[in-house]
N, C-alpha and C positions, 0 to 999 in steps of 0.2 A: 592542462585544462582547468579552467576556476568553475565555478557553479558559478549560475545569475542569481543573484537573490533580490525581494522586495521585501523593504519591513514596513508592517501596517499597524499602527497603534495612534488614539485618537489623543495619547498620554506627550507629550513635547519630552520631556526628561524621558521618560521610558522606550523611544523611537531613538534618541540620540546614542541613548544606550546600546541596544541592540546594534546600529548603525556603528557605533565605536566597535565595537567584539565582532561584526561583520569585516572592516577593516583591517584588524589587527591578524585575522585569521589567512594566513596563505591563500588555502583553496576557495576563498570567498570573494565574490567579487559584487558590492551595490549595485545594483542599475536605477533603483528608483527607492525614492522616501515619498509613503503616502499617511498622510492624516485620517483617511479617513476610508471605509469601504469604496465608496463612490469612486476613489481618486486612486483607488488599484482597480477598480473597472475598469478606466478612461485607460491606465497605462495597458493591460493587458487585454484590450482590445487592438492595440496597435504593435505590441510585441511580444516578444518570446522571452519567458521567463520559469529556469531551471528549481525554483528554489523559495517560499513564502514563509516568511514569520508573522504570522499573523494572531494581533491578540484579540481576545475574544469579545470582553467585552467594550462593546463600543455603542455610540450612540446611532439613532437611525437604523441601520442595519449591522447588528454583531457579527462578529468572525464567522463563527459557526454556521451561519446562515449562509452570509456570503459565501465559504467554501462552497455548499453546498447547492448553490445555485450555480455556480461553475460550470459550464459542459465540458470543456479539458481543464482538467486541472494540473497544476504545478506539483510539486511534491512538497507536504506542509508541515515545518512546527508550529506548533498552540502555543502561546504565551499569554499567559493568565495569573491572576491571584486568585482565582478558585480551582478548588480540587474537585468540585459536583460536575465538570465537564469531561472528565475525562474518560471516560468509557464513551461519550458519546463524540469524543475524538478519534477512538478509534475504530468505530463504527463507519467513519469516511476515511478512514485508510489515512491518517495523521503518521507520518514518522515519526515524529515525538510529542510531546506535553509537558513545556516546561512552568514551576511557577513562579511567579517572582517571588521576593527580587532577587532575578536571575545572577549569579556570580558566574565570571568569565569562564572558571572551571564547568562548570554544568554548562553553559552553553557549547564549550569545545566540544564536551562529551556528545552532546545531541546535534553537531556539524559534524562532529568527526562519523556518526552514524548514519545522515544523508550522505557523506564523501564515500561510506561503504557501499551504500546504496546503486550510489552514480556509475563506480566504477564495475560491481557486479553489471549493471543493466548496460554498460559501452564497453564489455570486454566480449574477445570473439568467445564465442559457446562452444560446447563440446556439441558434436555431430550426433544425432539420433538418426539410426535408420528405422523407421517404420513401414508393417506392412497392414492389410486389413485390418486383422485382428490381433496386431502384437505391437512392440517395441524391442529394439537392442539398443541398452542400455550403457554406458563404461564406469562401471563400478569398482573399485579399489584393483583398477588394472583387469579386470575381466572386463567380455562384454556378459551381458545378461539378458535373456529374450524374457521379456515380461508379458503377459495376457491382457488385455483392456478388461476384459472380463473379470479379471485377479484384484485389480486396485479399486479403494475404496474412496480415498482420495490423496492429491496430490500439496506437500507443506513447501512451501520455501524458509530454507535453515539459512543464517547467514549466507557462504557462499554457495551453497548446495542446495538442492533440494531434495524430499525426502517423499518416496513415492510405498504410500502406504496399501498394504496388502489385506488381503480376507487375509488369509494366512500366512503364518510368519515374522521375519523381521522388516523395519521398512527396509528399503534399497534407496542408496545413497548415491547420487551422481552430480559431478558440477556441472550446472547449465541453468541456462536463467529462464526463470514459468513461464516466462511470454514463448520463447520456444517452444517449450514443450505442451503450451494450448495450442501453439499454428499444427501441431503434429496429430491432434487429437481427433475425433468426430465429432464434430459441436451438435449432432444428433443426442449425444452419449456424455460429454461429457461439460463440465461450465464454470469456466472464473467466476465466483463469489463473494470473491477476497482477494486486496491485494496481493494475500502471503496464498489462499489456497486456490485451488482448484479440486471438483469433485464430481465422481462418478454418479448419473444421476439417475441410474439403473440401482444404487443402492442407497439415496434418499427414503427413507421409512418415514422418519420423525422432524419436524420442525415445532419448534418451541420459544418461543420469543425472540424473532428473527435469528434465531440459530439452527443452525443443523444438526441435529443430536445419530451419532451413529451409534455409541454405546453410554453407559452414566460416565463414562468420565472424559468423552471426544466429544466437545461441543465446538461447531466450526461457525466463527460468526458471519453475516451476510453483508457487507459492505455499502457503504450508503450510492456507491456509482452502480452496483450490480444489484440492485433492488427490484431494478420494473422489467430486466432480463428475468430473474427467476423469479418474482411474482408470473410471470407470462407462462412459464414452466409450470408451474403449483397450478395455475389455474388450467392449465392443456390438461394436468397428470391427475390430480384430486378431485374427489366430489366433496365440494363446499354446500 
């Protein structure tokens, strides 16, 4: 399988560039060169595309922007020559944030970690049986019956994720988040984050669009899951 990729930069040298190191790379495959925001609208209104380099700033409408007007989006690296963007790259769920001038080595590195990405999210999942108010789990060869009640929230670790408890160690299982949200009660529980998911029977604290569970667990709130758990904050809080 190749990824589909588009590279977006309003820069002629700096598109050819990317678009070279897109080529050279196996698991990459071009579908489209766009100059400009507008002209990755026009293409990804009309097709499916696995994969964005998208640099930031541009004229008319910047990267950042663009992403984030998106209603599906693609899976994105930032390429930039500023470093002031990048907390706010990964507040929309950014696989990477590269700056220039990008050298082939660091690009490998940030394809070779959307290629990790691809194949965890198109590989078959481990089986979760769930009941009302539990899960079984397959942990380092046991199963494990976990409480909904018990977990505080849920991390995706490389190929694993990492299902975090009131008490104890987390518990470690391979299987990818999206599974393990279709398992959940969306009463109870809510993607917030590409990487997390969290119990929201144990939301106390929010603190600049993060979720604070103790000082040193702060989970941030993802720029696509914002008006879902603002909708939450505003059912659960009095403001």
């Amino acid at each position: 399988m190749k990824i589909r990729c588009i590279a977006i930069d309003d820069e002629p040298l700096a598109l050819k560039q990317i678009s070279s190191y897109i080529s050279k790379t196996p698991f990459l495959e071009t579908v489209a060169i766009c100059h400009s925001a507008f002209d990755a609208m026009e293409y990804l209104s009309k097709n499916e595309v696995d994969l964005m380099f998208v640099d930031i700033n541009m004229p008319d409408v910047n990267g950042m922007d663009f992403v984030k007007s998106l209603a599906q989006k693609p899976q994105i690296i930032f390429t930039t020559a500023y470093t002031e963007y990048a907390m706010e790259g990964f507040q929309v769920d950014a696989l990477d944030y590269i700056l220039k001038p990008i050298s082939y080595a660091v690009f490998l590195k940030s394809a070779n970690k959307a290629k990790t990405w691809f194949e965890l999210n198109l590989r078959q999942p481990e089986i979760i049986h769930a009941t009302k108010d539990s899960l079984f789990v397959k942990s380092e060869y046991k199963m494990l019956r976990i409480f909904l009640s018990e977990i505080t929230y849920i991390e995706s670790s490389n190929e694993y994720i990492q299902i975090h408890l009131i008490n104890g160690e987390p518990v470690t299982t391979l299987i990818r988040l999206k599974v393990m949200e279709e398992q959940l009660p969306k009463d109870k529980f809510m993607r917030v984050h590409r990487s997390f998911i969290v119990n929201l029977d144990r939301v106390k604290v929010i603190e600049r669009n993060r979720i604070v569970f103790d000082p040193n667990v702060y989970i941030p709130v993802g720029e696509q899951y914002k008006e879902s758990f603002q909708a939450f904050v505003d059912r659960t809080f009095l403001v």
